[in-house]
C-alpha positions as protocol buffer text, in pm:
chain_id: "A"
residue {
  index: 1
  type: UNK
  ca { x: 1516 y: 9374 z: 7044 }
}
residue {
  index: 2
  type: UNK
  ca { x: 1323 y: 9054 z: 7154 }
}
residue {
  index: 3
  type: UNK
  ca { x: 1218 y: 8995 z: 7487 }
}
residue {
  index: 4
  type: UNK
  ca { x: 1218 y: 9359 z: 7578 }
}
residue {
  index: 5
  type: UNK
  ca { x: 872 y: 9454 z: 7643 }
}
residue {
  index: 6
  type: UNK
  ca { x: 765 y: 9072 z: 7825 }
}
residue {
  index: 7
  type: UNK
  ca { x: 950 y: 8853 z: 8026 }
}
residue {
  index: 8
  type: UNK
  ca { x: 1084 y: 8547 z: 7822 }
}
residue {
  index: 9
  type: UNK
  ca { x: 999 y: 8293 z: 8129 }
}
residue {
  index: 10
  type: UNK
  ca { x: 709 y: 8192 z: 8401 }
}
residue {
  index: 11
  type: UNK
  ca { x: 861 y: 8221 z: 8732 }
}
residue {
  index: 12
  type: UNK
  ca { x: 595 y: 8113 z: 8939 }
}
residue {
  index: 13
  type: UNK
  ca { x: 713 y: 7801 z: 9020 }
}
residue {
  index: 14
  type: UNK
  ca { x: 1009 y: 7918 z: 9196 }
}
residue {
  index: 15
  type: UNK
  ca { x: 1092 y: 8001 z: 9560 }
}
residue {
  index: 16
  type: UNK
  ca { x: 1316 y: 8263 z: 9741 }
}
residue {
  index: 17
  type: UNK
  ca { x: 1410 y: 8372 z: 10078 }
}
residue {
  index: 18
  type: UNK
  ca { x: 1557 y: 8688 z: 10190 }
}
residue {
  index: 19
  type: UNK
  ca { x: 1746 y: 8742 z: 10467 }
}
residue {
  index: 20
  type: UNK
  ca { x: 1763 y: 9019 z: 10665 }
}
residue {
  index: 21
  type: UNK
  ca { x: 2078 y: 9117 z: 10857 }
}
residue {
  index: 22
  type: UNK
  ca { x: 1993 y: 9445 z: 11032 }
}
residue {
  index: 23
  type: UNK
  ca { x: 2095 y: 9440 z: 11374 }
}
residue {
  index: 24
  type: UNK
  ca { x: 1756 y: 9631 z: 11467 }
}
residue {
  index: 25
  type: UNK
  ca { x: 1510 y: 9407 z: 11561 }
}
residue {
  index: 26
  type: UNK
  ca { x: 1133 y: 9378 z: 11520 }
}
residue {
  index: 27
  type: UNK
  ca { x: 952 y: 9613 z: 11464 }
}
residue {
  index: 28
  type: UNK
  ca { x: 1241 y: 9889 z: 11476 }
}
residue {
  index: 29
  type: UNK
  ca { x: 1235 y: 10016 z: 11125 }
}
residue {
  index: 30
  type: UNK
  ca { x: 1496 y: 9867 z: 10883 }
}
residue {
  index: 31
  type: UNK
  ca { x: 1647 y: 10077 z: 10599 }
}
residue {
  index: 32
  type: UNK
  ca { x: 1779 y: 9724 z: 10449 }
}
residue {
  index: 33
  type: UNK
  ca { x: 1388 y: 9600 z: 10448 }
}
residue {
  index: 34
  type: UNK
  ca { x: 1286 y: 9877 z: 10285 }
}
residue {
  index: 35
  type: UNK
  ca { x: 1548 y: 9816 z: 9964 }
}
residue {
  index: 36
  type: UNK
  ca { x: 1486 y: 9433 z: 9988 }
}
residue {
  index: 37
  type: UNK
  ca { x: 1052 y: 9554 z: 9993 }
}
residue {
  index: 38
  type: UNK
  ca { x: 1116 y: 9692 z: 9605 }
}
residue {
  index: 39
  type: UNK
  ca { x: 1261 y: 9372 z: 9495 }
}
residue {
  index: 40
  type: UNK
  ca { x: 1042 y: 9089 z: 9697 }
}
residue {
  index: 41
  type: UNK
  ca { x: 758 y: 9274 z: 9544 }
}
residue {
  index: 42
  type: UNK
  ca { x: 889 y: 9255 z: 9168 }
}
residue {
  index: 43
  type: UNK
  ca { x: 933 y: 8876 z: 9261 }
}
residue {
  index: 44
  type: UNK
  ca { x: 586 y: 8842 z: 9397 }
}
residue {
  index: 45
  type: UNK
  ca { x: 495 y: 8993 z: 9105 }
}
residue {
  index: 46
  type: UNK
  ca { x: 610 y: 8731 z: 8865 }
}
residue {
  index: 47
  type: UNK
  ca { x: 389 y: 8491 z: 9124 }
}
residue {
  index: 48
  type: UNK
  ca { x: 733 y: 8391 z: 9305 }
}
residue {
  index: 49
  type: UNK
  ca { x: 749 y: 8254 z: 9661 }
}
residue {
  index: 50
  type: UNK
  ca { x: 910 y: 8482 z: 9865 }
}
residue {
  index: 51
  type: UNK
  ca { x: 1006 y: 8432 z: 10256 }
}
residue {
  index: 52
  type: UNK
  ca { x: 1140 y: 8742 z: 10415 }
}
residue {
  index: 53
  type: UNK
  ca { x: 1345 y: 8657 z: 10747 }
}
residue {
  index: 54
  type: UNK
  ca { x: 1494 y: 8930 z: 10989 }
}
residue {
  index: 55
  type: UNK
  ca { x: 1816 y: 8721 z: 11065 }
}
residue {
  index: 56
  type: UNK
  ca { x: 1861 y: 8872 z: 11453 }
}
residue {
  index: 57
  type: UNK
  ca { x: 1455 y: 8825 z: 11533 }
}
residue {
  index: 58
  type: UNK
  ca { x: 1556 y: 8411 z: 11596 }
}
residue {
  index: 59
  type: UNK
  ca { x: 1792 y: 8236 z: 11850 }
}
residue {
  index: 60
  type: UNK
  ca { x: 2061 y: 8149 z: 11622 }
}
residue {
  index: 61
  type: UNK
  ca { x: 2353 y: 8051 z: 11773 }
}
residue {
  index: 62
  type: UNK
  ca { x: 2721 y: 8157 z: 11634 }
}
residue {
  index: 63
  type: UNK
  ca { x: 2926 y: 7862 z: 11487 }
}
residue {
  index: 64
  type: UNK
  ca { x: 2996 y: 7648 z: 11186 }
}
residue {
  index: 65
  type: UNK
  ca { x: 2792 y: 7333 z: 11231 }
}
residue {
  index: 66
  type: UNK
  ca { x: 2439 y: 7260 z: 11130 }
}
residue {
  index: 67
  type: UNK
  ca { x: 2287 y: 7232 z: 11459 }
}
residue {
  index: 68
  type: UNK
  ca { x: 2499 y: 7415 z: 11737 }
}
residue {
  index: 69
  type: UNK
  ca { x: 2292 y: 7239 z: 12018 }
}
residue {
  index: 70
  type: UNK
  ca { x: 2534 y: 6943 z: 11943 }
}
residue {
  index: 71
  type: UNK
  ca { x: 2837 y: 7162 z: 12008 }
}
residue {
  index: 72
  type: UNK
  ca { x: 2742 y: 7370 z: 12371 }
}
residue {
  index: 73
  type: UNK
  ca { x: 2439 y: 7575 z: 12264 }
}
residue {
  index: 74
  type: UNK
  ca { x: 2165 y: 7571 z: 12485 }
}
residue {
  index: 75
  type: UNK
  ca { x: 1909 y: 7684 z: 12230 }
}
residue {
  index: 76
  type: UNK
  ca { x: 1960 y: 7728 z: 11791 }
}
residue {
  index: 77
  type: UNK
  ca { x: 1690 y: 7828 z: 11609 }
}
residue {
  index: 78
  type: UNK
  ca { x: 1933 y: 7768 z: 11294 }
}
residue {
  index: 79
  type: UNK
  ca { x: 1815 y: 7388 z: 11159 }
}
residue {
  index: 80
  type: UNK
  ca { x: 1427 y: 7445 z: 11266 }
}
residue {
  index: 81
  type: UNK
  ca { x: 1334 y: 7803 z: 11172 }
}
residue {
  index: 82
  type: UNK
  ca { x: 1597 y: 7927 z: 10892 }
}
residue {
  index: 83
  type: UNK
  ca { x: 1743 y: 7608 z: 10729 }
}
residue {
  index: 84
  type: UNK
  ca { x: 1415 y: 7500 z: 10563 }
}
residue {
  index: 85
  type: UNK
  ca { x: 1346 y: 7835 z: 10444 }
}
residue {
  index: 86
  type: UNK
  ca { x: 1724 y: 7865 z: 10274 }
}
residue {
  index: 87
  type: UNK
  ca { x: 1698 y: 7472 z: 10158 }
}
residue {
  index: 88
  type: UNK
  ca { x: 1367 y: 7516 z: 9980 }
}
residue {
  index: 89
  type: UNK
  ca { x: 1421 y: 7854 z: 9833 }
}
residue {
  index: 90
  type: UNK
  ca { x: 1626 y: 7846 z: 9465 }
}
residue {
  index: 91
  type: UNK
  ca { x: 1680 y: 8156 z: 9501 }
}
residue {
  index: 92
  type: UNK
  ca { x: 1898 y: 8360 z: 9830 }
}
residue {
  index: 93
  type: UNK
  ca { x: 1899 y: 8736 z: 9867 }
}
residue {
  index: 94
  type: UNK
  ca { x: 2116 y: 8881 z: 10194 }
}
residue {
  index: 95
  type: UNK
  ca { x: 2065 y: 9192 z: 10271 }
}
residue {
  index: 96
  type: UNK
  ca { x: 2274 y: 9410 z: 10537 }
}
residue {
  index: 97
  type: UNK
  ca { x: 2336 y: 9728 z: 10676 }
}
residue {
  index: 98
  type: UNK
  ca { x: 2711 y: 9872 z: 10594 }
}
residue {
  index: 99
  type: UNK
  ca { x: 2917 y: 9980 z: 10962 }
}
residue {
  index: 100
  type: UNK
  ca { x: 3255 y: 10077 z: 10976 }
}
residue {
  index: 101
  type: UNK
  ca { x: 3259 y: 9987 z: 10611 }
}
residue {
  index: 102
  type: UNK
  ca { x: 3172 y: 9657 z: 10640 }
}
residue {
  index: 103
  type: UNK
  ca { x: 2898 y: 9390 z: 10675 }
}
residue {
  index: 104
  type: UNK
  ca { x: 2699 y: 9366 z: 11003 }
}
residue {
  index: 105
  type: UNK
  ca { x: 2790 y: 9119 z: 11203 }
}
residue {
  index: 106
  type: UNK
  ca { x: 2477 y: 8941 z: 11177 }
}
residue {
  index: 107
  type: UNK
  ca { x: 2568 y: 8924 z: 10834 }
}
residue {
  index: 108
  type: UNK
  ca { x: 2876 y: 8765 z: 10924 }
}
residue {
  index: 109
  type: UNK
  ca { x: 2685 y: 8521 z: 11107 }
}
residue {
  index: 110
  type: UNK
  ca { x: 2462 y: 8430 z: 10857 }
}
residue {
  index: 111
  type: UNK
  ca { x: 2770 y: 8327 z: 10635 }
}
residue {
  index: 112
  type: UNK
  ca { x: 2926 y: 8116 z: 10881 }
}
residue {
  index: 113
  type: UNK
  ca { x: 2562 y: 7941 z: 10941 }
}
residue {
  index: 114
  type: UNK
  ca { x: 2557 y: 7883 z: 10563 }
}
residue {
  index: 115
  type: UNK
  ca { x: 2901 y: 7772 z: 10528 }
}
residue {
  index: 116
  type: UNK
  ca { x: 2831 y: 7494 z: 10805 }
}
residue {
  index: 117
  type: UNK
  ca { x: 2584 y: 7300 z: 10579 }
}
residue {
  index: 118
  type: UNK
  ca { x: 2790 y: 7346 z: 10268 }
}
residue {
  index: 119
  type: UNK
  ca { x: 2911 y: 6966 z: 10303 }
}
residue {
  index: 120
  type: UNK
  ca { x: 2562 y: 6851 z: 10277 }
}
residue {
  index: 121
  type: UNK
  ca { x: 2435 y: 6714 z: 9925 }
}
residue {
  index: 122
  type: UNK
  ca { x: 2161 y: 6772 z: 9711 }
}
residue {
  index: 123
  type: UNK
  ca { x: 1978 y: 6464 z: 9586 }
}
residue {
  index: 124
  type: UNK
  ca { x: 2218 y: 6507 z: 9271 }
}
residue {
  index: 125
  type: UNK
  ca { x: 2522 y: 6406 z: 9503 }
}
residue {
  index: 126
  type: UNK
  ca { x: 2620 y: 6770 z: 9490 }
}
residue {
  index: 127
  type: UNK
  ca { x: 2764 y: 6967 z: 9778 }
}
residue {
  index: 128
  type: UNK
  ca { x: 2379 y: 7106 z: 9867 }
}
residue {
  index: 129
  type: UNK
  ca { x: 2405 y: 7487 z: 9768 }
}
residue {
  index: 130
  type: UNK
  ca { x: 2431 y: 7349 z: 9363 }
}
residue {
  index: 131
  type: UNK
  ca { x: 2174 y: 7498 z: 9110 }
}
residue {
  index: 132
  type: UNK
  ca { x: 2081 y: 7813 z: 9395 }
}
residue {
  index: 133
  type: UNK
  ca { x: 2113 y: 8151 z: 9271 }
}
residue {
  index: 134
  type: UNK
  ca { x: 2230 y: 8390 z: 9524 }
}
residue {
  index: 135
  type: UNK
  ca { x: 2273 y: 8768 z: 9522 }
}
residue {
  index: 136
  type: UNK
  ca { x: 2296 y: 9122 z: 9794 }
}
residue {
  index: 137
  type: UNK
  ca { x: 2135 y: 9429 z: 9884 }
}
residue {
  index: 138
  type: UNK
  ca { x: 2309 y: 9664 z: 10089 }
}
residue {
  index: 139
  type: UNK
  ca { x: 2215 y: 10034 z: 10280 }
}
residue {
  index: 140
  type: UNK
  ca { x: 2455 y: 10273 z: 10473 }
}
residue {
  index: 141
  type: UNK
  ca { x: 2483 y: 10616 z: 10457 }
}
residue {
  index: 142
  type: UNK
  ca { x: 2864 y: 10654 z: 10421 }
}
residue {
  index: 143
  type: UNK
  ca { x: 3077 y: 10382 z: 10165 }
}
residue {
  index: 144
  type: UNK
  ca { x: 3107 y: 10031 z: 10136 }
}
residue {
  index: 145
  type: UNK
  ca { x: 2842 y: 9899 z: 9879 }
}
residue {
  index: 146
  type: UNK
  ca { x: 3117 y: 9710 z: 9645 }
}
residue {
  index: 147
  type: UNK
  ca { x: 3340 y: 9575 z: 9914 }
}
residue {
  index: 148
  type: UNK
  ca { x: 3031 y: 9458 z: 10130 }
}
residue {
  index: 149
  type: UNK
  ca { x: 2900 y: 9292 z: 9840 }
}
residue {
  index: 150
  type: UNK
  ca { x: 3204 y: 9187 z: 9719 }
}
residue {
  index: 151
  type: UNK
  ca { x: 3260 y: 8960 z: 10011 }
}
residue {
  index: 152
  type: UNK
  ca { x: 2881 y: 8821 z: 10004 }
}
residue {
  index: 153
  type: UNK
  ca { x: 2887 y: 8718 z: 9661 }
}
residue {
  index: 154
  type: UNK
  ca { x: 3240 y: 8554 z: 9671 }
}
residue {
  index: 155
  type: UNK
  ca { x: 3114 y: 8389 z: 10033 }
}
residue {
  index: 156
  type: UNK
  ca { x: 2812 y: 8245 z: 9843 }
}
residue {
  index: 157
  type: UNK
  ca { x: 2947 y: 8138 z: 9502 }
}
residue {
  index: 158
  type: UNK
  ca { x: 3259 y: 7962 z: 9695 }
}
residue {
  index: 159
  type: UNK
  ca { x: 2984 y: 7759 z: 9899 }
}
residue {
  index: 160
  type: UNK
  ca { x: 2815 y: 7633 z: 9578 }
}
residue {
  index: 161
  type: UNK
  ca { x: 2572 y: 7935 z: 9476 }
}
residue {
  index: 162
  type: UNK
  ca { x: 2540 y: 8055 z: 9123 }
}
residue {
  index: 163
  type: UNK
  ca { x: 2582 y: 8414 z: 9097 }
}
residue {
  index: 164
  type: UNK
  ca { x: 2430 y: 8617 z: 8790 }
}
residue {
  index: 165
  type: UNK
  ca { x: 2593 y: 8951 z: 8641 }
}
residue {
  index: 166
  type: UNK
  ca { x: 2446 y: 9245 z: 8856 }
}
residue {
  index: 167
  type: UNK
  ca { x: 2381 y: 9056 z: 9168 }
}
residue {
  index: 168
  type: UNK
  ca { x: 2401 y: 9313 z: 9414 }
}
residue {
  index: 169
  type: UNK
  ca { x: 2249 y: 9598 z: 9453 }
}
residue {
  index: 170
  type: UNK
  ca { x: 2239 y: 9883 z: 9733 }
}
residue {
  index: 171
  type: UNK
  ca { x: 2152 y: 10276 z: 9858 }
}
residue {
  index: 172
  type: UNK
  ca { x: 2428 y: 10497 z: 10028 }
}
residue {
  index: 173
  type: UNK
  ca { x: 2405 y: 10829 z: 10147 }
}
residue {
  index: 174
  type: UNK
  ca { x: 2694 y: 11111 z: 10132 }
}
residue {
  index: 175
  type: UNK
  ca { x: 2964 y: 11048 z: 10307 }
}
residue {
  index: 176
  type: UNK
  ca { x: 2943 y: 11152 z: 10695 }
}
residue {
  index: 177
  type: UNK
  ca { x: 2618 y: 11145 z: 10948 }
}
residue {
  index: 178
  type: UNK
  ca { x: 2312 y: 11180 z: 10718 }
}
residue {
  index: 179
  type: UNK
  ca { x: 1970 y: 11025 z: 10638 }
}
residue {
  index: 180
  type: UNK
  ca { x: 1960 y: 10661 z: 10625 }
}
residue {
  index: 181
  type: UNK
  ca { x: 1749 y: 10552 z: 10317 }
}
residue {
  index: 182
  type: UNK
  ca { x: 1384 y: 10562 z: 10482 }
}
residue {
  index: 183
  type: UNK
  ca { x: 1450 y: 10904 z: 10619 }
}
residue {
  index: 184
  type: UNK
  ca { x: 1221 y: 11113 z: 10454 }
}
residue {
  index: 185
  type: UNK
  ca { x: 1461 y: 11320 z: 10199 }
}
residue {
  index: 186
  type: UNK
  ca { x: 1637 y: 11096 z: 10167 }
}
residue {
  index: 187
  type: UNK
  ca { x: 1659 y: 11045 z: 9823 }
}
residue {
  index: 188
  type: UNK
  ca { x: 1707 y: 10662 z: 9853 }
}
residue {
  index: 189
  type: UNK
  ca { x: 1371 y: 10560 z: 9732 }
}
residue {
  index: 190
  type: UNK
  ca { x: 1392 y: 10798 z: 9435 }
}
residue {
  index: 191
  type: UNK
  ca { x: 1709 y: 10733 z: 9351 }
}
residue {
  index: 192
  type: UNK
  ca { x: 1749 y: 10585 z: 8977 }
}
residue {
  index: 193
  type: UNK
  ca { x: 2066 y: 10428 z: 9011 }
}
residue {
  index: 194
  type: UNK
  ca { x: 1925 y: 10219 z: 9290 }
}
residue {
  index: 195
  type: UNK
  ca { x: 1628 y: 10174 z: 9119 }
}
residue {
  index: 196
  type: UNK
  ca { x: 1800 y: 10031 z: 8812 }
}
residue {
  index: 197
  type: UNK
  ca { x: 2004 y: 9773 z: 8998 }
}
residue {
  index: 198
  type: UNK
  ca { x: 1814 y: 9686 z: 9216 }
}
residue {
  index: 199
  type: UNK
  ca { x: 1513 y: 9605 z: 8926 }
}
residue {
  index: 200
  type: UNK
  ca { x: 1866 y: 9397 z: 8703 }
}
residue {
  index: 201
  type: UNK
  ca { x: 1954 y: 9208 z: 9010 }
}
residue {
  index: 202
  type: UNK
  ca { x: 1620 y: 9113 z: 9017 }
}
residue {
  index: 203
  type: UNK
  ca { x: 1581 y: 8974 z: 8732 }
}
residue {
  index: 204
  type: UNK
  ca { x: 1912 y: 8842 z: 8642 }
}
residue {
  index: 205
  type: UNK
  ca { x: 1811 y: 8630 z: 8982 }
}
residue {
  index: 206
  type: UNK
  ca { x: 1501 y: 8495 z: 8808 }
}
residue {
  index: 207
  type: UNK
  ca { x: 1662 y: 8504 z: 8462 }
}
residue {
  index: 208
  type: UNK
  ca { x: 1950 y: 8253 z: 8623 }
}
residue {
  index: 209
  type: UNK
  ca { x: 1701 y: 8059 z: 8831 }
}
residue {
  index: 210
  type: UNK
  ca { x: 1484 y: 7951 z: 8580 }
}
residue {
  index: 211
  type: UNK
  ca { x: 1774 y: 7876 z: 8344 }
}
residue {
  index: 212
  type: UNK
  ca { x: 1902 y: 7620 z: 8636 }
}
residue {
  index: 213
  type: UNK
  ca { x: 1582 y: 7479 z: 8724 }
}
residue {
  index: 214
  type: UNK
  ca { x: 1482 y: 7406 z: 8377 }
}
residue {
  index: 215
  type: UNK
  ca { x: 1836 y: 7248 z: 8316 }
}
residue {
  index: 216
  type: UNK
  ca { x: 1779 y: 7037 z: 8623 }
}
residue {
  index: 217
  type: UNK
  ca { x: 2040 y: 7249 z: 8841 }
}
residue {
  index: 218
  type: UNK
  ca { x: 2432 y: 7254 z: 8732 }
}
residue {
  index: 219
  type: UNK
  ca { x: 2545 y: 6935 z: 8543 }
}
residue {
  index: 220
  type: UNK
  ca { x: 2704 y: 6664 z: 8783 }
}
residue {
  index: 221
  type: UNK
  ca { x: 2971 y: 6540 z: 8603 }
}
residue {
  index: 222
  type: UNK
  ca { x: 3343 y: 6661 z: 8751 }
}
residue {
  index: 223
  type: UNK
  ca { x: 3187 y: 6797 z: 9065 }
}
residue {
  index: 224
  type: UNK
  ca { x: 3056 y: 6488 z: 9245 }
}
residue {
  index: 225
  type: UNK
  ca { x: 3249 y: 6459 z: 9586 }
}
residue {
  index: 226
  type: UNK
  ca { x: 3168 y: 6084 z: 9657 }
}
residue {
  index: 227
  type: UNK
  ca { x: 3268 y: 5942 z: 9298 }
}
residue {
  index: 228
  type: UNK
  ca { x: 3576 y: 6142 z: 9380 }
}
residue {
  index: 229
  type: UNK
  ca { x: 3640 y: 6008 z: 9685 }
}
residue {
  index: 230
  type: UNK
  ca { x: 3558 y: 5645 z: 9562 }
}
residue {
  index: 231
  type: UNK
  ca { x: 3880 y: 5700 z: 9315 }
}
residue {
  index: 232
  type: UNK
  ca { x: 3696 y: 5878 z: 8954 }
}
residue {
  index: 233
  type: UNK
  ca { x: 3919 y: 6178 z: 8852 }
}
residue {
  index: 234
  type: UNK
  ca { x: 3664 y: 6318 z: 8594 }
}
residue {
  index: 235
  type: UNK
  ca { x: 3981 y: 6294 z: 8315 }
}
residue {
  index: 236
  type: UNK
  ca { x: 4179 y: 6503 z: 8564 }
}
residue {
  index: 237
  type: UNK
  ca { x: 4558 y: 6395 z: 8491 }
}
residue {
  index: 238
  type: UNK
  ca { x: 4771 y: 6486 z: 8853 }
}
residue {
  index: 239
  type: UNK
  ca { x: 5080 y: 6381 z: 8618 }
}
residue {
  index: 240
  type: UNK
  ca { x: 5016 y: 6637 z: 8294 }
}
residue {
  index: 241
  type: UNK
  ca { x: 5299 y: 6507 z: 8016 }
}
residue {
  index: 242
  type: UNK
  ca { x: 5428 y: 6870 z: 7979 }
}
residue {
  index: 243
  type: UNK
  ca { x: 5539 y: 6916 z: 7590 }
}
């Protein structure tokens, strides 16, 4: 099998951010980080740019609009401290903790802060998250990998984000109060499954990321929203001649 023993691709050219959405913050230990640690070191690795941001360690306000200082906020360290960081990176990883079977809700936060710039554009004329590969890590100690994840990945890839096959990965204990996956005993850090995913996610992200960047991001035909709006229909027919 070719391409087995080497990667195919350089990746050092490429940038990615990941975004922690623990509600612990600095320096209370993170389970989250410590999953997130194994794959921003197999980036850095490959000679990838990594940022690693602890979501709830800056001022961000709640809301859906790019800077929430126009809308009531005293203070949002949103557009200054976290924007940059997401607009440079091709390449997003959130990561949260699992409660009550669902994300955190600084994870929930993060989404709505993403989904505020989504009507932005890229210098392509595309909505702004086009030719970005995004993908999750999750930790809990109960249930709730898949459905957290699930809800992350559809959030991102609805905003614009490419998502690769395998894009999440995660740890979970059994089910009921137990370790969380730092503990010592845990079993999280030796845990193959994990281990597996989370080393596939990683690379299906830089797999997919270098496929987009060397294509020059997603192609722009059909998906440009001001030739739309200035009458082009891409040869979409809103009267179909049904036969």
């Amino acid at each position: 099998m070719s391409g087995v023993k080497t990667p195919p691709a350089s990746y050092d050219d490429l940038r990615a951010v990941f975004v922690n959405c623990t509600l612990k913050p600095s320096p209370e230990t993170s389970n989250t980080q410590g999953l997130m640690d194994r794959s921003i070191a197999l980036m850095r690795s490959q000679g990838v740019t990594v940022d690693s941001v602890r979501f709830i360690d800056h001022d961000v306000a709640t809301g859906v609009y790019p800077d929430m200082r126009e809308h009531g906020w005293e203070t949002d360290a949103w557009p200054d401290e976290i924007w940059p960081l997401i607009e440079a990176a091709d390449v997003l990883v959130v990561g949260g903790p699992i409660w009550l079977g669902d994300n955190s809700s600084e994870t929930r936060k993060l989404i709505e802060r993403l989904y505020g710039m989504s009507g932005l554009f890229n210098d392509r004329g595309q909505y702004v998250y086009y030719g970005k590969v995004g993908g999750a890590i999750l930790t809990g100690n109960e249930d709730g990998v898949k459905h957290c994840a699930m809800s992350l990945l559809y959030s991102l890839q609805h905003i614009g984000y490419t998502i690769p096959p395998g894009a999440d990965a995660g740890w979970i204990g059994p089910i009921g109060p137990g370790p969380s996956y730092l503990d010592e005993g845990s079993g999280g850090p030796e845990s193959d499954f994990t281990n597996r995913n989370t080393t596939f996610m990683t690379w299906n992200l830089l797999h997919t990321a270098r496929r987009l960047k060397d294509a020059g991001g997603i192609p722009g035909y059909g998906n440009l929203r001001g030739m739309w709006n200035e009458g082009e229909r891409f040869q979409y027919d809103a009267n179909p001649e049904y036969r």
